[in-house]
PDB file with one MODEL, atoms N, CA, C and O in Angstrom:
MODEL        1
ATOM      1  N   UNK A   1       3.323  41.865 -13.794  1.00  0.00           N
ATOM      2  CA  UNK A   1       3.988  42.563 -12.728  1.00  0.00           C
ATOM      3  C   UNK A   1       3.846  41.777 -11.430  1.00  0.00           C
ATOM      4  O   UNK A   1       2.923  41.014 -11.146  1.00  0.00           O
ATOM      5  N   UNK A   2       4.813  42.058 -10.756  1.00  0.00           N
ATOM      6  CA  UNK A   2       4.730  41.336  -9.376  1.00  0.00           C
ATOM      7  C   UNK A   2       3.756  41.906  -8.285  1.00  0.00           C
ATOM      8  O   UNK A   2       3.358  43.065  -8.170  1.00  0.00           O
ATOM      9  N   UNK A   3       3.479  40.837  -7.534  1.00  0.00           N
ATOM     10  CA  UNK A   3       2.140  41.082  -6.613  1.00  0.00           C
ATOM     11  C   UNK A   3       2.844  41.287  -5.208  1.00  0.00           C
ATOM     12  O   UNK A   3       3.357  40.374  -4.561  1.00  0.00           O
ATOM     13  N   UNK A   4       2.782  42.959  -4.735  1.00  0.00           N
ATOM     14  CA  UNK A   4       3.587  43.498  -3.200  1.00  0.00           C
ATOM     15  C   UNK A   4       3.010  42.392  -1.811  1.00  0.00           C
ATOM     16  O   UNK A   4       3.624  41.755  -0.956  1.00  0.00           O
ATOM     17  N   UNK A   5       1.147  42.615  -2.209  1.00  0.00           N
ATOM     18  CA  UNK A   5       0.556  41.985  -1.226  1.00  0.00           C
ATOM     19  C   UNK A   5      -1.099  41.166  -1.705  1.00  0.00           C
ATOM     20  O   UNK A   5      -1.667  41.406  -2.770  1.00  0.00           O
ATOM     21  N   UNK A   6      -1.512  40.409  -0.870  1.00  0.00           N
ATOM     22  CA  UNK A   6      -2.530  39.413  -1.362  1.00  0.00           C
ATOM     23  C   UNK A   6      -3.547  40.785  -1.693  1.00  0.00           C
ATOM     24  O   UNK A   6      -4.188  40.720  -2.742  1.00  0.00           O
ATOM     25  N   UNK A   7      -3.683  41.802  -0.985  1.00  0.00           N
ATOM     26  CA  UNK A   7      -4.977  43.011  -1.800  1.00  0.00           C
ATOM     27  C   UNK A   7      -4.588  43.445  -3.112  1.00  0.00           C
ATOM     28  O   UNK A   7      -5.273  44.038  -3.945  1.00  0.00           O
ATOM     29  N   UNK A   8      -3.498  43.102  -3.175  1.00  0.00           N
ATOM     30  CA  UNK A   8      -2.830  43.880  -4.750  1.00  0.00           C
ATOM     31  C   UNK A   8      -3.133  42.280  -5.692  1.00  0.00           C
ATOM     32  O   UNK A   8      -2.122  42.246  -6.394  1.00  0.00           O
ATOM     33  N   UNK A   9      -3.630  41.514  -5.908  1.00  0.00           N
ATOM     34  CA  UNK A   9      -3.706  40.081  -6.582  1.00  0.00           C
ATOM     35  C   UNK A   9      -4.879  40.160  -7.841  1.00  0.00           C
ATOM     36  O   UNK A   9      -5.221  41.329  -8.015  1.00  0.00           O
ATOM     37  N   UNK A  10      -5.462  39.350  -8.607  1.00  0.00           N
ATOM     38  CA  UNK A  10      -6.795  39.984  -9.486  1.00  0.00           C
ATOM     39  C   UNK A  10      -8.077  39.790  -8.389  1.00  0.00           C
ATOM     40  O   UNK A  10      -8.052  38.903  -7.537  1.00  0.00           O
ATOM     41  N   UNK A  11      -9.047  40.618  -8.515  1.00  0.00           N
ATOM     42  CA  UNK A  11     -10.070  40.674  -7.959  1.00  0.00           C
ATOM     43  C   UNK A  11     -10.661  39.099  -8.244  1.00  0.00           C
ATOM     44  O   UNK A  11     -11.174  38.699  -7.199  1.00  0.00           O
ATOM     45  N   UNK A  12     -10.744  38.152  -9.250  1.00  0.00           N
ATOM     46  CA  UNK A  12     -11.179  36.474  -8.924  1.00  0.00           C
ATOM     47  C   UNK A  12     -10.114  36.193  -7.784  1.00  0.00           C
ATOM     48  O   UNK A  12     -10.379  36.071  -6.588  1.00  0.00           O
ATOM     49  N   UNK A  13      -9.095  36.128  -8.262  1.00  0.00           N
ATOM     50  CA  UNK A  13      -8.392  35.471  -7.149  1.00  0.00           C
ATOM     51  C   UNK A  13      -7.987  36.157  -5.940  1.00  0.00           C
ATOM     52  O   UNK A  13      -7.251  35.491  -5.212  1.00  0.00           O
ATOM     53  N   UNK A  14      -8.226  37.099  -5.619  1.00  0.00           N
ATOM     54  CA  UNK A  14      -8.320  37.690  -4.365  1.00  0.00           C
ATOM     55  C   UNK A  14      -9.739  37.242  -3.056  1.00  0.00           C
ATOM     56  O   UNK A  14      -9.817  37.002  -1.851  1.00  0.00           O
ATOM     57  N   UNK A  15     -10.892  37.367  -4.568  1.00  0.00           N
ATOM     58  CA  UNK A  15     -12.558  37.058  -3.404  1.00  0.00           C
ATOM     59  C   UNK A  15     -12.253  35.410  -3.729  1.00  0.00           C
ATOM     60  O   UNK A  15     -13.439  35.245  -4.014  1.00  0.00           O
ATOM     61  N   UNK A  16     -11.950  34.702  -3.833  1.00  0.00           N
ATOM     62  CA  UNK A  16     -12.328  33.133  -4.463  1.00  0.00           C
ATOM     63  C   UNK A  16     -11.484  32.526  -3.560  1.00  0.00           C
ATOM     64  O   UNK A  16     -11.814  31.809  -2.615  1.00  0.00           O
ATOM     65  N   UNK A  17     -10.333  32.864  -3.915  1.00  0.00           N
ATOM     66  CA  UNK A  17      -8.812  31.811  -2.674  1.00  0.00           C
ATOM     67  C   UNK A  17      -9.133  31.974  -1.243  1.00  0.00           C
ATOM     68  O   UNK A  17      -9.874  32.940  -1.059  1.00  0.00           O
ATOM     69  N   UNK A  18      -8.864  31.444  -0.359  1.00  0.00           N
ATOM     70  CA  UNK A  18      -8.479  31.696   1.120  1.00  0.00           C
ATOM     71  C   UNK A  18      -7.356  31.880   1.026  1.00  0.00           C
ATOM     72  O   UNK A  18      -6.583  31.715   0.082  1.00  0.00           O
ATOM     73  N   UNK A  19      -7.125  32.488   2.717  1.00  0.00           N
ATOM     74  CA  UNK A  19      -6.145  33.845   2.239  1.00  0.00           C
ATOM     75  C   UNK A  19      -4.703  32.699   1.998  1.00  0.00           C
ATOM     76  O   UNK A  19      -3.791  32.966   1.215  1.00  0.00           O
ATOM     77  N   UNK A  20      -4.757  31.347   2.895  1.00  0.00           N
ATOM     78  CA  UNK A  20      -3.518  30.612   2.735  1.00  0.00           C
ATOM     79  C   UNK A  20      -3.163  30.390   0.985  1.00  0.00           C
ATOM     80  O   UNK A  20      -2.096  30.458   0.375  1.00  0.00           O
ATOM     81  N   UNK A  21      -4.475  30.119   0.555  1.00  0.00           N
ATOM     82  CA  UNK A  21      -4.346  30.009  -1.209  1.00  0.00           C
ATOM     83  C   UNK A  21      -3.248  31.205  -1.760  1.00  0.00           C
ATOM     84  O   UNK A  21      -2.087  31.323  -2.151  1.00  0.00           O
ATOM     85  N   UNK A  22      -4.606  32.078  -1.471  1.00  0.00           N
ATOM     86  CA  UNK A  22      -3.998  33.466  -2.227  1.00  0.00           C
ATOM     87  C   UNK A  22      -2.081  33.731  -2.013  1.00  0.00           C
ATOM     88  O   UNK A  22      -1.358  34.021  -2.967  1.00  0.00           O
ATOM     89  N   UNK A  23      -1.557  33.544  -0.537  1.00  0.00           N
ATOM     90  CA  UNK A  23      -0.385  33.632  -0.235  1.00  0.00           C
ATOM     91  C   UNK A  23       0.636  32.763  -1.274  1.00  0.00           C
ATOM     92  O   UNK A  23       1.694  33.165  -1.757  1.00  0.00           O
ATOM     93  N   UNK A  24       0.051  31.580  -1.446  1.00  0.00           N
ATOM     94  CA  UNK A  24       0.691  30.599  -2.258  1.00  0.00           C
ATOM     95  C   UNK A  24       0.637  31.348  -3.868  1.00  0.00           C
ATOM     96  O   UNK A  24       1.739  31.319  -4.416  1.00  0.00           O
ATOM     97  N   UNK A  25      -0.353  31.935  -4.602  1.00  0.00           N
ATOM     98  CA  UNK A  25      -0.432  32.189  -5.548  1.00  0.00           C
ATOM     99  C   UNK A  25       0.570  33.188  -5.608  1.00  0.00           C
ATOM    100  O   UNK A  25       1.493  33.018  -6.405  1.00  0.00           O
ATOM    101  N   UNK A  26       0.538  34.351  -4.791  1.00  0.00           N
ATOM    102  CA  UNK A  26       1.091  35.404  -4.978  1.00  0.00           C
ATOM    103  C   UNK A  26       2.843  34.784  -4.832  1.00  0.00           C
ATOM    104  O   UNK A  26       3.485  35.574  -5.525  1.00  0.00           O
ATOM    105  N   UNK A  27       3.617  33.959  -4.364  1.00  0.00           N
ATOM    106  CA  UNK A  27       4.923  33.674  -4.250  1.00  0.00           C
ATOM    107  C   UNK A  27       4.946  33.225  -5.125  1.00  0.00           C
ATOM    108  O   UNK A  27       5.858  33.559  -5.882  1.00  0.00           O
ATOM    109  N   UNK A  28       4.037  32.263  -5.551  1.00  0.00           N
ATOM    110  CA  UNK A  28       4.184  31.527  -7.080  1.00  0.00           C
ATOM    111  C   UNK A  28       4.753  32.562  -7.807  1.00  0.00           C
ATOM    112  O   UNK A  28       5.933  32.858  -7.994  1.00  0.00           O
ATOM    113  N   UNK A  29       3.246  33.287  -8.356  1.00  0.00           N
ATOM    114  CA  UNK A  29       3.689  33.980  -9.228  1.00  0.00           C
ATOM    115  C   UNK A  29       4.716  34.990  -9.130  1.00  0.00           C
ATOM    116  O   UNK A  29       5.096  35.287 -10.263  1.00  0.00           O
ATOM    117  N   UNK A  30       5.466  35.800  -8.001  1.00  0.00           N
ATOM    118  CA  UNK A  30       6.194  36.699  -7.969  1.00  0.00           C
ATOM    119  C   UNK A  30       7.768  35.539  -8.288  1.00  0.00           C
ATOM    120  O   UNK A  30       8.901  36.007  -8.397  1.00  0.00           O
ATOM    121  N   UNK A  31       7.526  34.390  -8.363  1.00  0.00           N
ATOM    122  CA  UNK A  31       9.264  34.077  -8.147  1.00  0.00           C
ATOM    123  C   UNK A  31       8.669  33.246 -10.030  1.00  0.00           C
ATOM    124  O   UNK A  31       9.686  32.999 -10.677  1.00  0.00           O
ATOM    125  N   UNK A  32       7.805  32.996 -10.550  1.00  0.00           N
ATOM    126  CA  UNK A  32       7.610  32.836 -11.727  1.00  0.00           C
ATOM    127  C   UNK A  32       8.250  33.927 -12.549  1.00  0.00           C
ATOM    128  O   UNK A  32       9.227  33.665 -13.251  1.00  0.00           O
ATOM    129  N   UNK A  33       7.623  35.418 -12.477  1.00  0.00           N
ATOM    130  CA  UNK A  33       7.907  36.456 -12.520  1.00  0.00           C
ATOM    131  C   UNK A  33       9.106  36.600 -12.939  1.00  0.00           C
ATOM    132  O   UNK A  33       9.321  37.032 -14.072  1.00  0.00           O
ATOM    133  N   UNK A  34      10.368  36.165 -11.855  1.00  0.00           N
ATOM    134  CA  UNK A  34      11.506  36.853 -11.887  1.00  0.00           C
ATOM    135  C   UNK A  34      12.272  35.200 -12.882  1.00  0.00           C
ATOM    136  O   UNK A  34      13.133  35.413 -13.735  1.00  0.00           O
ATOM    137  N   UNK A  35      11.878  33.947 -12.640  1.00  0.00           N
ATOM    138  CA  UNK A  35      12.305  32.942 -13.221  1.00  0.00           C
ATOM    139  C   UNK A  35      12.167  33.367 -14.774  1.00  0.00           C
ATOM    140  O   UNK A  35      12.999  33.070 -15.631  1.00  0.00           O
ATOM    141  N   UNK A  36      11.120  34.025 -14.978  1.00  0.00           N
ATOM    142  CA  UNK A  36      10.977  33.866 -16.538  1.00  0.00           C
ATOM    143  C   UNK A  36      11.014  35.334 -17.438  1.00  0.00           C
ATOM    144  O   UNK A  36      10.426  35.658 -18.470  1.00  0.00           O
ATOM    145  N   UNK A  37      11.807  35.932 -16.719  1.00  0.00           N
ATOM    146  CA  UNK A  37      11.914  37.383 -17.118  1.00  0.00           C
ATOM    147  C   UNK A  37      12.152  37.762 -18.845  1.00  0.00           C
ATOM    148  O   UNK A  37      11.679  38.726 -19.445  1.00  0.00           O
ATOM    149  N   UNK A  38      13.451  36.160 -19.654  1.00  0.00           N
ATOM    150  CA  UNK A  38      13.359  36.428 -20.938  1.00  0.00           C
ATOM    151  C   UNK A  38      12.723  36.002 -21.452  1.00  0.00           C
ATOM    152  O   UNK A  38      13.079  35.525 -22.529  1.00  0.00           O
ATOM    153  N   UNK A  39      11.065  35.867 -20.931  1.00  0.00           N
ATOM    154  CA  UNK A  39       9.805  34.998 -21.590  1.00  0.00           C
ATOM    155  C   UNK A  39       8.998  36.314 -22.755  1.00  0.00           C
ATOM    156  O   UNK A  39       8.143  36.092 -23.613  1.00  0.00           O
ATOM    157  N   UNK A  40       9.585  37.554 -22.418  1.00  0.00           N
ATOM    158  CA  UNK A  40       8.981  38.135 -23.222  1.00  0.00           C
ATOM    159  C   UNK A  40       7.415  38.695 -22.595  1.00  0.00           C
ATOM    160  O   UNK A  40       7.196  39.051 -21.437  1.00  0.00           O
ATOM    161  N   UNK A  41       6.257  38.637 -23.944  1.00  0.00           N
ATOM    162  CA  UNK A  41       5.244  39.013 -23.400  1.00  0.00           C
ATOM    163  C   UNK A  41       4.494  37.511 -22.768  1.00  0.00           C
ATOM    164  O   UNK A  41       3.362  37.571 -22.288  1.00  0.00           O
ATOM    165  N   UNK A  42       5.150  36.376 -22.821  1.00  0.00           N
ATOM    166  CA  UNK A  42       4.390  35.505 -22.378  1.00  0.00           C
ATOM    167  C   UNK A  42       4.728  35.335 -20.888  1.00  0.00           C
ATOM    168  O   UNK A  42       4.212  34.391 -20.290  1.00  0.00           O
ATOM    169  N   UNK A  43       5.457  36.076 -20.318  1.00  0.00           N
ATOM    170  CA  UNK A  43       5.880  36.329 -18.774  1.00  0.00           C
ATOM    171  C   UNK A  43       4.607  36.265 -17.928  1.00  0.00           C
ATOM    172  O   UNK A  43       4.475  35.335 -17.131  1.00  0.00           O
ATOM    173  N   UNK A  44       3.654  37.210 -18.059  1.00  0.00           N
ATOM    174  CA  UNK A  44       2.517  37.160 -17.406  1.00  0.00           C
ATOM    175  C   UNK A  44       2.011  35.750 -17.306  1.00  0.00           C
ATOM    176  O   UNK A  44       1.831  35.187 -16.226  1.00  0.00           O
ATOM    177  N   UNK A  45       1.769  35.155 -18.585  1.00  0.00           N
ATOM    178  CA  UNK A  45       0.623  34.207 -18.808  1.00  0.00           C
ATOM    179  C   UNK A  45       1.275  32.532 -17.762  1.00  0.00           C
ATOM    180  O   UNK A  45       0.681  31.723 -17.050  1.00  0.00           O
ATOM    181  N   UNK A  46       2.465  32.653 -18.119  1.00  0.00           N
ATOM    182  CA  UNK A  46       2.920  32.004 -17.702  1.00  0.00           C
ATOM    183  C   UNK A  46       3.154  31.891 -16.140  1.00  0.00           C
ATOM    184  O   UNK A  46       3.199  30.825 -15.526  1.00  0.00           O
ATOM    185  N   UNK A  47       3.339  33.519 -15.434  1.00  0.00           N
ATOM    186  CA  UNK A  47       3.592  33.172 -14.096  1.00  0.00           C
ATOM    187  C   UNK A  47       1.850  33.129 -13.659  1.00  0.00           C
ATOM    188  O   UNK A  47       1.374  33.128 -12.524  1.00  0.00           O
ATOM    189  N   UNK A  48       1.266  33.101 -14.731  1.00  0.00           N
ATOM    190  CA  UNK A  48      -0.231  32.774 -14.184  1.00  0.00           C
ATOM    191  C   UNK A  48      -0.270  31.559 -13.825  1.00  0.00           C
ATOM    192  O   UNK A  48      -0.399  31.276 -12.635  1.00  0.00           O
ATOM    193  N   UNK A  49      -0.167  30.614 -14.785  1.00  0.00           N
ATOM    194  CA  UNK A  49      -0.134  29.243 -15.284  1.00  0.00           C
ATOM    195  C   UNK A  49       0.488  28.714 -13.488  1.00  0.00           C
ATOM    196  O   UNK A  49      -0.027  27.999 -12.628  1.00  0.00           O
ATOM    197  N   UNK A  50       2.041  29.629 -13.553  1.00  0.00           N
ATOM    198  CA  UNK A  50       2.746  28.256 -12.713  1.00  0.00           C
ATOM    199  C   UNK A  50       2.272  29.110 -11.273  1.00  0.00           C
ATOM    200  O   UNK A  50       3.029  28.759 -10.368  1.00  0.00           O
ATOM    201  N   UNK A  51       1.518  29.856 -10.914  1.00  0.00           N
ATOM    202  CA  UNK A  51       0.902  30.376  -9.370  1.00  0.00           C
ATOM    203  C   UNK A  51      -0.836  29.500  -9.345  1.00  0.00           C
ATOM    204  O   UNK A  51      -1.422  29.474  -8.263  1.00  0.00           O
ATOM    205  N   UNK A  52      -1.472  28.883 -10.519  1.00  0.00           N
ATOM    206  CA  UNK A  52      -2.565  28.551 -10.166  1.00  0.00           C
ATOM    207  C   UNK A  52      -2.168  26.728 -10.163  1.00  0.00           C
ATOM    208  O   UNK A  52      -2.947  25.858  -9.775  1.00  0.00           O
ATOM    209  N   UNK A  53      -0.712  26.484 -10.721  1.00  0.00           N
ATOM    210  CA  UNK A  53      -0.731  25.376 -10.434  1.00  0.00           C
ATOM    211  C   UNK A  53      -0.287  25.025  -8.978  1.00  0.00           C
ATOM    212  O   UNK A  53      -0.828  24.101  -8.371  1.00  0.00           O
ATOM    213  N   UNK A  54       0.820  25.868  -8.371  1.00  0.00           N
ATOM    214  CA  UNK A  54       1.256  26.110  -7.106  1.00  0.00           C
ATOM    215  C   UNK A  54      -0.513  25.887  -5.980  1.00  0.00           C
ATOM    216  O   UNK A  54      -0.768  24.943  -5.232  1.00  0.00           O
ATOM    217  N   UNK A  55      -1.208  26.846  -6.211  1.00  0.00           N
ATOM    218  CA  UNK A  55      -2.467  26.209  -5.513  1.00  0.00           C
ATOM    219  C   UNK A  55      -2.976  25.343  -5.496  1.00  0.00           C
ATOM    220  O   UNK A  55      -3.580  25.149  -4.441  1.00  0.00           O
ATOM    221  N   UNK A  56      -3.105  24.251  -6.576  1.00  0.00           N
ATOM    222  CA  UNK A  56      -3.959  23.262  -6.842  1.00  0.00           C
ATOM    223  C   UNK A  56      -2.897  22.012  -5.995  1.00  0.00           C
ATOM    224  O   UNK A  56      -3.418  20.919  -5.773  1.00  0.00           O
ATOM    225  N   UNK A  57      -1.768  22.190  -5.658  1.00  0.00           N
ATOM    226  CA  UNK A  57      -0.852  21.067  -4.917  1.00  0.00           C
ATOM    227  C   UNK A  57      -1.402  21.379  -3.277  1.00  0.00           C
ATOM    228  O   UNK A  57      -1.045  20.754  -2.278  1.00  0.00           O
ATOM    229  N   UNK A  58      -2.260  22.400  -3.326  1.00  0.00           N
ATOM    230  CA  UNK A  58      -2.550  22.102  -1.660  1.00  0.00           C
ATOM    231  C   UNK A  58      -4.490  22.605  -1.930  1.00  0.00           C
ATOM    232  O   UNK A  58      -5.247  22.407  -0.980  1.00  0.00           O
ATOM    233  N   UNK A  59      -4.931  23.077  -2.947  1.00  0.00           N
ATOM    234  CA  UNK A  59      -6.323  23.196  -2.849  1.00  0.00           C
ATOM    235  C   UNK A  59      -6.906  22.609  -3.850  1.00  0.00           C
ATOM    236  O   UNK A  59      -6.305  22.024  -4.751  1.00  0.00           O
ATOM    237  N   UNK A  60      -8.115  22.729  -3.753  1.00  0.00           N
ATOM    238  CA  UNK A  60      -9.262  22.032  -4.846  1.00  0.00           C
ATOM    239  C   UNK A  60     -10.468  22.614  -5.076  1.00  0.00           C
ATOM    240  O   UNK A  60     -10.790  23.591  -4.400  1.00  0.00           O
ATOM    241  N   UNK A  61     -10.919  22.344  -5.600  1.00  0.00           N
ATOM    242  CA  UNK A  61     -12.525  23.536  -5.899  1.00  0.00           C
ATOM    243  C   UNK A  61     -13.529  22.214  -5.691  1.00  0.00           C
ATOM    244  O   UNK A  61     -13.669  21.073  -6.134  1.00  0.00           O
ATOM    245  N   UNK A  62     -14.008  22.934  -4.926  1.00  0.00           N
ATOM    246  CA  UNK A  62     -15.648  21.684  -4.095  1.00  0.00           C
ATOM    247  C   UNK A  62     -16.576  22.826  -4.129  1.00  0.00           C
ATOM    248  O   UNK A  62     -16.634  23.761  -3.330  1.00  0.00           O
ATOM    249  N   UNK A  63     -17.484  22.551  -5.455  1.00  0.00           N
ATOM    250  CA  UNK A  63     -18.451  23.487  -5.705  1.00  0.00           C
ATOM    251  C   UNK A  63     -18.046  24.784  -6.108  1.00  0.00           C
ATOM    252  O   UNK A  63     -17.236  24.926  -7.024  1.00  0.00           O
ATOM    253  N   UNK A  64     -18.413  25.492  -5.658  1.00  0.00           N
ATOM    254  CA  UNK A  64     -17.559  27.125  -5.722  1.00  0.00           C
ATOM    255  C   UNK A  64     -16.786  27.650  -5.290  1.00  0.00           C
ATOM    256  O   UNK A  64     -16.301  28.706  -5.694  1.00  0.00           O
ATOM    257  N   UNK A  65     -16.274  26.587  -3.693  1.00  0.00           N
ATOM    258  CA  UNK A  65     -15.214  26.789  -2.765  1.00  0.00           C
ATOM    259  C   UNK A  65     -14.187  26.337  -3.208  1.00  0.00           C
ATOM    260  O   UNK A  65     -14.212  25.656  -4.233  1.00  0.00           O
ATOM    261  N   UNK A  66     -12.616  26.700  -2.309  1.00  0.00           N
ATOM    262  CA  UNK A  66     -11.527  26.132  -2.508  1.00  0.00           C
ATOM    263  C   UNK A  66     -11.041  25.519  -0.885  1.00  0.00           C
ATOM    264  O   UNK A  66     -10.751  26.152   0.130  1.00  0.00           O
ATOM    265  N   UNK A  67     -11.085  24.368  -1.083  1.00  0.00           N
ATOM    266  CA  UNK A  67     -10.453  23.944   0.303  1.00  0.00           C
ATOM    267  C   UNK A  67      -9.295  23.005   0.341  1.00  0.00           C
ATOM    268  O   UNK A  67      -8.828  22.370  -0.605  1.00  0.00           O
ATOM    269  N   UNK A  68      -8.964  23.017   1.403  1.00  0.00           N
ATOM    270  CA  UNK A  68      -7.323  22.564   1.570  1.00  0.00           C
ATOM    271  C   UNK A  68      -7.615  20.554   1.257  1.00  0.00           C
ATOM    272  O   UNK A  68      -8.495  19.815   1.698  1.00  0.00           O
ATOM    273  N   UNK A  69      -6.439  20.268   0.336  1.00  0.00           N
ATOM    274  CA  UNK A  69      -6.478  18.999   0.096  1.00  0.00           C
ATOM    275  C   UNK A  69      -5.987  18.480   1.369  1.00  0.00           C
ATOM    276  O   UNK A  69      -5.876  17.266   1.540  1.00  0.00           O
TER     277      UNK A  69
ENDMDL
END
């Protein structure tokens, strides 16, 4: 399902991202969402896939943090 706002996101990726992350995840995945609507049940997994790759083009994980590349 699509994400209204960054408090509505999963509880990892809500406490873990900064909020610029989280913003990126959540468009990811809401326009994944609507891109892959005849994906069936793999809709979810997938607009997972392409919202955590959407982050990793501007963040990185340094230790436990995520900071801007």
């Amino acid at each position: 399902m699509p994400y209204a706002t960054e408090e509505d996101l999963p509880p990892p990726v809500r406490t873990h991202l900064p909020l610029h992350a989280r913003e990126i995840f959540r468009a990811a995945f809401n326009s994944a969402w609507d891109e892959y609507a005849d994906r069936g049940q793999e809709r979810e997994e997938i607009a997972h896939r392409v919202a955590w790759a959407a982050v990793k083009r501007f963040y990185c994980k340094e230790g436990r943090d995520w900071v801007p590349i």
